[in-house]
PDB file of N, CA, C and O in Angstrom:
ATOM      1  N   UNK A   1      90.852  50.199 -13.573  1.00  0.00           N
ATOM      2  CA  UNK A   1      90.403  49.017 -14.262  1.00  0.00           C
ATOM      3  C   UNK A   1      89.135  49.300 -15.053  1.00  0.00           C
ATOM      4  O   UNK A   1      88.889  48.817 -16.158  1.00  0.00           O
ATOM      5  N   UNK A   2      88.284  50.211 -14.306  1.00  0.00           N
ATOM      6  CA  UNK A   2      87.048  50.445 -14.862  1.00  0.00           C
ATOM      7  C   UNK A   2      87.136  51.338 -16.590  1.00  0.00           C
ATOM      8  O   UNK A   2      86.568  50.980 -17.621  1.00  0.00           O
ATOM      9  N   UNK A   3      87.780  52.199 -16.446  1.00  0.00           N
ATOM     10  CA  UNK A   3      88.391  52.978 -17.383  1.00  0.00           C
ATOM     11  C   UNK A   3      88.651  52.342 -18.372  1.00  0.00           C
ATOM     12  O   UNK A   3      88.057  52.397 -19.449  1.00  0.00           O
ATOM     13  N   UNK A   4      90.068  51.320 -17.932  1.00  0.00           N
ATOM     14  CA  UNK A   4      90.555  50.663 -19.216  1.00  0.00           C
ATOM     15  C   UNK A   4      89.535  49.978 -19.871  1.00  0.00           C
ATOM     16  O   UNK A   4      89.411  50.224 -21.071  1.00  0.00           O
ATOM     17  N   UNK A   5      88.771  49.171 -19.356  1.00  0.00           N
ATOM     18  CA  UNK A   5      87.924  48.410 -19.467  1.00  0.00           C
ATOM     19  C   UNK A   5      86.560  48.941 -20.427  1.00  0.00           C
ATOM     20  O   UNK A   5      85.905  48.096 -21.035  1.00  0.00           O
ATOM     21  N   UNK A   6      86.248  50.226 -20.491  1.00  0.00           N
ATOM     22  CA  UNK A   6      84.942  50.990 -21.159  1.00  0.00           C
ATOM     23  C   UNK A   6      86.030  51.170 -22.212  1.00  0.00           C
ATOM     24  O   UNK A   6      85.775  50.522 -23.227  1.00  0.00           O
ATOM     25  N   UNK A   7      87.270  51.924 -22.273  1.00  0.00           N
ATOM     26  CA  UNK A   7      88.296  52.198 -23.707  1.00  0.00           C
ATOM     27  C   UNK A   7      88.078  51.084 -24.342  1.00  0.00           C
ATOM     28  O   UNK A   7      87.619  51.094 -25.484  1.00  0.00           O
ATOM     29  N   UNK A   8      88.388  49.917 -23.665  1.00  0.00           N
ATOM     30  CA  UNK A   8      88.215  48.686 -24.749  1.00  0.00           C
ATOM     31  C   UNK A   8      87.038  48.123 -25.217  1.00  0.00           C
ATOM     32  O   UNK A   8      86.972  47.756 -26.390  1.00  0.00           O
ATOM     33  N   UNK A   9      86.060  48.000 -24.428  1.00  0.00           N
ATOM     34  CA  UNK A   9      84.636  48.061 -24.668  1.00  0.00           C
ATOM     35  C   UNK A   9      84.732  49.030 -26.121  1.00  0.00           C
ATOM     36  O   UNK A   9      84.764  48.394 -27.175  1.00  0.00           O
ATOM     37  N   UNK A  10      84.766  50.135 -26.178  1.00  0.00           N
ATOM     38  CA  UNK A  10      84.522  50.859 -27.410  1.00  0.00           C
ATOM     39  C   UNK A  10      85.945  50.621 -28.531  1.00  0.00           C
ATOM     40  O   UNK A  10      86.147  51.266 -29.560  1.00  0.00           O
ATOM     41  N   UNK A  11      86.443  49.979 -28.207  1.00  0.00           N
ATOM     42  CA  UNK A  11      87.634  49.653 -29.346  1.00  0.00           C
ATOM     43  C   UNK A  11      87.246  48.366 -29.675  1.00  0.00           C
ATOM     44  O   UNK A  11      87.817  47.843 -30.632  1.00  0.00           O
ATOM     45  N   UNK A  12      86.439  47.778 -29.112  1.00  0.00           N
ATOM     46  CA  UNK A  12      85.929  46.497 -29.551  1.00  0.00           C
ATOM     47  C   UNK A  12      84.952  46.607 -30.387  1.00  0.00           C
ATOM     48  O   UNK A  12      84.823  45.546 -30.999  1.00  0.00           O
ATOM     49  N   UNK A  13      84.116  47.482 -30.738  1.00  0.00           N
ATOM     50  CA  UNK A  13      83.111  47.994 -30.970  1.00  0.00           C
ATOM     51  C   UNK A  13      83.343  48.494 -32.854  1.00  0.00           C
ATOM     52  O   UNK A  13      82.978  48.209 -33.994  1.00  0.00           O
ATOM     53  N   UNK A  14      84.347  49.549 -31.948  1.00  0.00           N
ATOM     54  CA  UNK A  14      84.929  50.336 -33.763  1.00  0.00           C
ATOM     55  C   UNK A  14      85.993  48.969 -34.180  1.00  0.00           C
ATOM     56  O   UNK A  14      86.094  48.412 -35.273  1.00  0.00           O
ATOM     57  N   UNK A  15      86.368  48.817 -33.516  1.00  0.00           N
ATOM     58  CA  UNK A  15      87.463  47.395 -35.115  1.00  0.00           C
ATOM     59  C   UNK A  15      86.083  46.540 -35.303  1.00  0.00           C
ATOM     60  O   UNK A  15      86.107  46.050 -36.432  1.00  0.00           O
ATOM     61  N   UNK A  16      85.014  46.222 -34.679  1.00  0.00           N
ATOM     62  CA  UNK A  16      84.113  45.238 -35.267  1.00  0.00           C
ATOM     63  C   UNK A  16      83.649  45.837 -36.634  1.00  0.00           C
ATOM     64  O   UNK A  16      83.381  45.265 -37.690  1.00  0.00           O
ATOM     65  N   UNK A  17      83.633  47.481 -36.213  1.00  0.00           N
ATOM     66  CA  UNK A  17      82.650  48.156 -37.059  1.00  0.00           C
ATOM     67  C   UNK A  17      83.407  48.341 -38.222  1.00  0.00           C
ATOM     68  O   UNK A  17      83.087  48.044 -39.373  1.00  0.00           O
ATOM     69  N   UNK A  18      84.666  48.972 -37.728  1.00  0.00           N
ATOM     70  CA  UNK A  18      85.458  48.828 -39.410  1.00  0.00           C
ATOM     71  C   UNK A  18      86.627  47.787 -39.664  1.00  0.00           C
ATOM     72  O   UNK A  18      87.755  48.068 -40.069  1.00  0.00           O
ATOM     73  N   UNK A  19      86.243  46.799 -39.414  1.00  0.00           N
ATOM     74  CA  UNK A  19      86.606  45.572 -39.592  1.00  0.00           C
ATOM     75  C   UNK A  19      88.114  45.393 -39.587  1.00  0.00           C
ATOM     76  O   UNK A  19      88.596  44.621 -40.416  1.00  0.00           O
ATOM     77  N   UNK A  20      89.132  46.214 -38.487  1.00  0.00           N
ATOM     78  CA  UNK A  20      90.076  46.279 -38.093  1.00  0.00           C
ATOM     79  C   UNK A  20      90.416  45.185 -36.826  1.00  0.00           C
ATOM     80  O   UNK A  20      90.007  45.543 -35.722  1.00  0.00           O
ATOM     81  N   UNK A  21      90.865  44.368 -36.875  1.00  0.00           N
ATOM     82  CA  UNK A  21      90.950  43.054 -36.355  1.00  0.00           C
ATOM     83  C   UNK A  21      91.710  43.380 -35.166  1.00  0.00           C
ATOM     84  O   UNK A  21      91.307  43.069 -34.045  1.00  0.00           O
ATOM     85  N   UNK A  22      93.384  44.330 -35.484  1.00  0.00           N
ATOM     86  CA  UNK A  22      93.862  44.586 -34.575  1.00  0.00           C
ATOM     87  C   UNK A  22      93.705  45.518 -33.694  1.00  0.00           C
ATOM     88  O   UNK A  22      94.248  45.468 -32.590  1.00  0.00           O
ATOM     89  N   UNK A  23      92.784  46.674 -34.159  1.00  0.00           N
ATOM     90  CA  UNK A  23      91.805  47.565 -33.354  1.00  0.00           C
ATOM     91  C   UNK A  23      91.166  46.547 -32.044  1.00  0.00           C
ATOM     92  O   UNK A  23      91.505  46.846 -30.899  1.00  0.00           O
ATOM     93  N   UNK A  24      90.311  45.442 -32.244  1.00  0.00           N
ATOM     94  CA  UNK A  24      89.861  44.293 -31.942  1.00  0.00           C
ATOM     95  C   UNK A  24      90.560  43.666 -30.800  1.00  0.00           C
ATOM     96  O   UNK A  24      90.307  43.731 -29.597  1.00  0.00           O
ATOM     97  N   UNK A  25      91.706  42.907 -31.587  1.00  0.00           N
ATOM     98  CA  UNK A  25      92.393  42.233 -30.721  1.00  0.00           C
ATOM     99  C   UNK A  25      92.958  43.186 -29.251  1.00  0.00           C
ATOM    100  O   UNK A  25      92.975  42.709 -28.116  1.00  0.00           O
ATOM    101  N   UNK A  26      93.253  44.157 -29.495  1.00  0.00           N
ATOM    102  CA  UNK A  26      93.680  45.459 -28.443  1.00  0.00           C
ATOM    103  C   UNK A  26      92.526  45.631 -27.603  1.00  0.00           C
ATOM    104  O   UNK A  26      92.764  45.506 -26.402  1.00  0.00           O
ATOM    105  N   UNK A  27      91.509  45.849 -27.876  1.00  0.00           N
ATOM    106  CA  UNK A  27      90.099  46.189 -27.444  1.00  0.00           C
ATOM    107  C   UNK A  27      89.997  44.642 -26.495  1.00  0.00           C
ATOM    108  O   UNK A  27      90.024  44.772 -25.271  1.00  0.00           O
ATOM    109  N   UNK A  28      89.915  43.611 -26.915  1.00  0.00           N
ATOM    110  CA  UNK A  28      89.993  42.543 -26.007  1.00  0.00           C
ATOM    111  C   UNK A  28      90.952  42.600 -24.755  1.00  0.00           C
ATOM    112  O   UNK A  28      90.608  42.486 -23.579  1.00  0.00           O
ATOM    113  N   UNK A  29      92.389  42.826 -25.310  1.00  0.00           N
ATOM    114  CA  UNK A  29      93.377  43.167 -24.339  1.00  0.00           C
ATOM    115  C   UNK A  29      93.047  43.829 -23.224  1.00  0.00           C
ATOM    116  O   UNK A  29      93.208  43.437 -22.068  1.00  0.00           O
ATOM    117  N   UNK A  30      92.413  45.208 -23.718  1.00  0.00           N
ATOM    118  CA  UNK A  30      92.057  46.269 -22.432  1.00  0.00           C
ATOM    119  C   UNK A  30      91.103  45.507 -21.729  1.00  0.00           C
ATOM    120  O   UNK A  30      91.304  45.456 -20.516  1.00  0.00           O
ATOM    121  N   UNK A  31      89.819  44.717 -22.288  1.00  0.00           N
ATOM    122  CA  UNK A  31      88.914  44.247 -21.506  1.00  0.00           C
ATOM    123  C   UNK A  31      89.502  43.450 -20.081  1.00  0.00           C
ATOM    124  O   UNK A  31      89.205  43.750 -18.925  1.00  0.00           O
ATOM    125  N   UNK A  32      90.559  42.188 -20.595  1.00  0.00           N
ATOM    126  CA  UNK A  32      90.952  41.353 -20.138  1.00  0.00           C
ATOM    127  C   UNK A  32      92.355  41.488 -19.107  1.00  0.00           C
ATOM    128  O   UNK A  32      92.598  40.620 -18.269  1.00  0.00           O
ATOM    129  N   UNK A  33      92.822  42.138 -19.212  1.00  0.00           N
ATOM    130  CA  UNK A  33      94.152  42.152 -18.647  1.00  0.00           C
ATOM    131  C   UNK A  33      94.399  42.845 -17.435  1.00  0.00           C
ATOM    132  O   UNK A  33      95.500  42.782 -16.887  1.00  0.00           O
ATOM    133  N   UNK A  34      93.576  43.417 -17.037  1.00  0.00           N
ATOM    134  CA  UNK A  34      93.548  43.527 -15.629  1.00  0.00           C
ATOM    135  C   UNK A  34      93.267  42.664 -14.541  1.00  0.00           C
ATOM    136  O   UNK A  34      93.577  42.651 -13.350  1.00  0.00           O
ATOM    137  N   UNK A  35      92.486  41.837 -15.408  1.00  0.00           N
ATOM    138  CA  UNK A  35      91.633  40.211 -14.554  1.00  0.00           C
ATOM    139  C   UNK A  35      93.512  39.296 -13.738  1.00  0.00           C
ATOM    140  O   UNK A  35      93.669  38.614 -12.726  1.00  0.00           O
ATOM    141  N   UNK A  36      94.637  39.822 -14.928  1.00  0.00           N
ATOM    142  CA  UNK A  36      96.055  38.743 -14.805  1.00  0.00           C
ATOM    143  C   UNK A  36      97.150  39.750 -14.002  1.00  0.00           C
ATOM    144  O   UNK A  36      98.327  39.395 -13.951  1.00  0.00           O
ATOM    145  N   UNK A  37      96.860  40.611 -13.577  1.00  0.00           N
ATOM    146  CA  UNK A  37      97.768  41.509 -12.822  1.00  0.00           C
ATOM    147  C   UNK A  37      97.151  42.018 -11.473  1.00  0.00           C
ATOM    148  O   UNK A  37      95.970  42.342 -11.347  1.00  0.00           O
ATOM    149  N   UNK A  38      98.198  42.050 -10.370  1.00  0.00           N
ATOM    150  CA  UNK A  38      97.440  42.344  -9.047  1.00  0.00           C
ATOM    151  C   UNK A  38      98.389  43.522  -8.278  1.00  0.00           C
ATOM    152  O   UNK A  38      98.461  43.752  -7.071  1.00  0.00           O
ATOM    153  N   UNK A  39      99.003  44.103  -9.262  1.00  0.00           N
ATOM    154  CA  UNK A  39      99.908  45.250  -8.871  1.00  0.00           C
ATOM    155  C   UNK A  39      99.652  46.078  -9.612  1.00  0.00           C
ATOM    156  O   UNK A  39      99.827  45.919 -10.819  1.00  0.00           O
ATOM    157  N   UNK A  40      99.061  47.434  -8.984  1.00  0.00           N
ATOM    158  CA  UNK A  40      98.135  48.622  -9.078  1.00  0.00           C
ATOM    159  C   UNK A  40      99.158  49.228 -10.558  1.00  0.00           C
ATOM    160  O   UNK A  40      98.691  49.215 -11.696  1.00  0.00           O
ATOM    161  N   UNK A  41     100.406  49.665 -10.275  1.00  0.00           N
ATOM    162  CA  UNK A  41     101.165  49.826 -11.017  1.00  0.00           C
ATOM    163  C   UNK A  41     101.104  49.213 -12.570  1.00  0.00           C
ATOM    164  O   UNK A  41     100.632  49.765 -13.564  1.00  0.00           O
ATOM    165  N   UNK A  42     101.698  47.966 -12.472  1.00  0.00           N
ATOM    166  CA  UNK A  42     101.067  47.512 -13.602  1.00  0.00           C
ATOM    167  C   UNK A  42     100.037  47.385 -14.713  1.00  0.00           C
ATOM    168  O   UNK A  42     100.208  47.261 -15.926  1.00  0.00           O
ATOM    169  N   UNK A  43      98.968  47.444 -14.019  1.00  0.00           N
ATOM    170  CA  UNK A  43      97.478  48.033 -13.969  1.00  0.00           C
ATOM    171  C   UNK A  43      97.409  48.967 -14.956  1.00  0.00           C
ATOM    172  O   UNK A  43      96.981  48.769 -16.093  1.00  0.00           O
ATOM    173  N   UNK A  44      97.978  50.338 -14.365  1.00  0.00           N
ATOM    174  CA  UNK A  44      98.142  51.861 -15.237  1.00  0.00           C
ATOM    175  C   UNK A  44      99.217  51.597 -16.272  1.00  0.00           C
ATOM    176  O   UNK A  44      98.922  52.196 -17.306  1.00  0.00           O
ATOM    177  N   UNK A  45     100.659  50.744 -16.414  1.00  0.00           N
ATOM    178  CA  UNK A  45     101.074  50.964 -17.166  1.00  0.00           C
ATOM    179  C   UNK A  45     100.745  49.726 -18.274  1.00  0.00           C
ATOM    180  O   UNK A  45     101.140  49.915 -19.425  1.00  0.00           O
ATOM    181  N   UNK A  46     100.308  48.950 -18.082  1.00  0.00           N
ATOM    182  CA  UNK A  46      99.540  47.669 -19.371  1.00  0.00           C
ATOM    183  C   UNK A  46      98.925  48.722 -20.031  1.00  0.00           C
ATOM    184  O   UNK A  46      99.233  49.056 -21.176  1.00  0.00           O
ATOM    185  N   UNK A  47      97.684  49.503 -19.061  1.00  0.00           N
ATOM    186  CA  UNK A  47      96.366  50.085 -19.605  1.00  0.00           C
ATOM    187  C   UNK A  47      96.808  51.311 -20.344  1.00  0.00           C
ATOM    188  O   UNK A  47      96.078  51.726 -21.244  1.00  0.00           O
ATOM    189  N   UNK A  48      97.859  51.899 -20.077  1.00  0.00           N
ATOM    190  CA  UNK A  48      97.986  53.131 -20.664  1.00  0.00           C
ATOM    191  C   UNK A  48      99.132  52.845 -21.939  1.00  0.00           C
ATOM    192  O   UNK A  48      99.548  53.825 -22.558  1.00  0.00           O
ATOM    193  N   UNK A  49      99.445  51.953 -22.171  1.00  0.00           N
ATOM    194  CA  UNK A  49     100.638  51.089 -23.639  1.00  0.00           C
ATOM    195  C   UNK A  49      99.155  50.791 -24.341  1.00  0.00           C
ATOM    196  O   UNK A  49      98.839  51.244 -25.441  1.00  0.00           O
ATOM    197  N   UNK A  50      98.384  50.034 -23.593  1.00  0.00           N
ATOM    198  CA  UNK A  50      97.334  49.451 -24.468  1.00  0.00           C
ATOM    199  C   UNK A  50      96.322  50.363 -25.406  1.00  0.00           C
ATOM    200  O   UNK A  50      95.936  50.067 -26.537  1.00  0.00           O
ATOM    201  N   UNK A  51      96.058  51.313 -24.797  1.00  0.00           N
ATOM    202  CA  UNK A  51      95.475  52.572 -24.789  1.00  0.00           C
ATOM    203  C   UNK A  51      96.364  53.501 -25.713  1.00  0.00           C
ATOM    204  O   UNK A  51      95.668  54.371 -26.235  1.00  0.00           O
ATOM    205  N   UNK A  52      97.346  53.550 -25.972  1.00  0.00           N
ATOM    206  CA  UNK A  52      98.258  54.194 -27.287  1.00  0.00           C
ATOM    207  C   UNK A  52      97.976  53.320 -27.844  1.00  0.00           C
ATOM    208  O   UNK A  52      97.369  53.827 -28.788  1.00  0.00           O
ATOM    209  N   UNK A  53      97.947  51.899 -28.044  1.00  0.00           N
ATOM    210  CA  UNK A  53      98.139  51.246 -29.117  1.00  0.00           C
ATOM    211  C   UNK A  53      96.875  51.379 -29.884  1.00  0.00           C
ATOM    212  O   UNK A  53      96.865  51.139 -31.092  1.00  0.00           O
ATOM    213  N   UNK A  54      96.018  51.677 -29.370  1.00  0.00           N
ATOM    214  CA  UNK A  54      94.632  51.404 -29.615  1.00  0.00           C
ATOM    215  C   UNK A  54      94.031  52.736 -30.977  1.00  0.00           C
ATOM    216  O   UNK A  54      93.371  52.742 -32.016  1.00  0.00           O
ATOM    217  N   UNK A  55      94.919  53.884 -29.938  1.00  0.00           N
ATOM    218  CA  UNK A  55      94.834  55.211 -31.102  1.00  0.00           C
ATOM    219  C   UNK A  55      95.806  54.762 -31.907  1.00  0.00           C
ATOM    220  O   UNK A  55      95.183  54.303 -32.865  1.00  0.00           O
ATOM    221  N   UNK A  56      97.214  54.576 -32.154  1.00  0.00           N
ATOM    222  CA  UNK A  56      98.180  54.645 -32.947  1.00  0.00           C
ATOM    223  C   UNK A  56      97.555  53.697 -34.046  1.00  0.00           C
ATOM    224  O   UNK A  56      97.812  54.154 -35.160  1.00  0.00           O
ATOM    225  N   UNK A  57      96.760  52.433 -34.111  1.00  0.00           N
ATOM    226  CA  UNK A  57      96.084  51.078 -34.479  1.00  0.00           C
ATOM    227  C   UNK A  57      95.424  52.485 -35.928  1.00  0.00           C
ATOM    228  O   UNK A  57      95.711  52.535 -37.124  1.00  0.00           O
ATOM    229  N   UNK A  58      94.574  53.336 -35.151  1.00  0.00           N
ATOM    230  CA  UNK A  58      93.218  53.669 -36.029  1.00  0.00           C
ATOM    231  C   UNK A  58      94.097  54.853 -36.715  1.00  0.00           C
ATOM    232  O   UNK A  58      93.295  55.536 -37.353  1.00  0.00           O
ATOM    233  N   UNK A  59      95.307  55.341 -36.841  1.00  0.00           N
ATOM    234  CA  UNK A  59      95.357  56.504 -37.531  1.00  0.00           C
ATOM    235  C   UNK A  59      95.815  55.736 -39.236  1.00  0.00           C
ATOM    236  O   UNK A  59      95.971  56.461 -40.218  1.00  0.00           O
TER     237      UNK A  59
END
């Protein structure tokens, strides 16, 4: 959780910075979405879809 959570922290950061919204919106995602799931599993696989999306977003 902690992990996902600093990835999005800094994806929140760069879409603010280069004004990539959906960089942004993803970056929120990672922050938040562990708070709505209570199966460890889930957890790694939200965070690690979210986490591609996040690079695939900036190329």
């Amino acid at each position: 959780m902690v992990i996902f959570s600093l990835l999005g922290i800094w994806a929140i950061k760069e879409g603010r910075r280069e004004a990539n919204i959906k960089q942004l919106l993803l970056g929120i995602g990672l922050v938040g979405y562990s708070y709505f799931t209570s199966e460890v599993w889930l957890v790694w696989l939200i965070g690690v879809a979210l986490s591609v999306a996040v690079f695939r977003v900036r190329e």
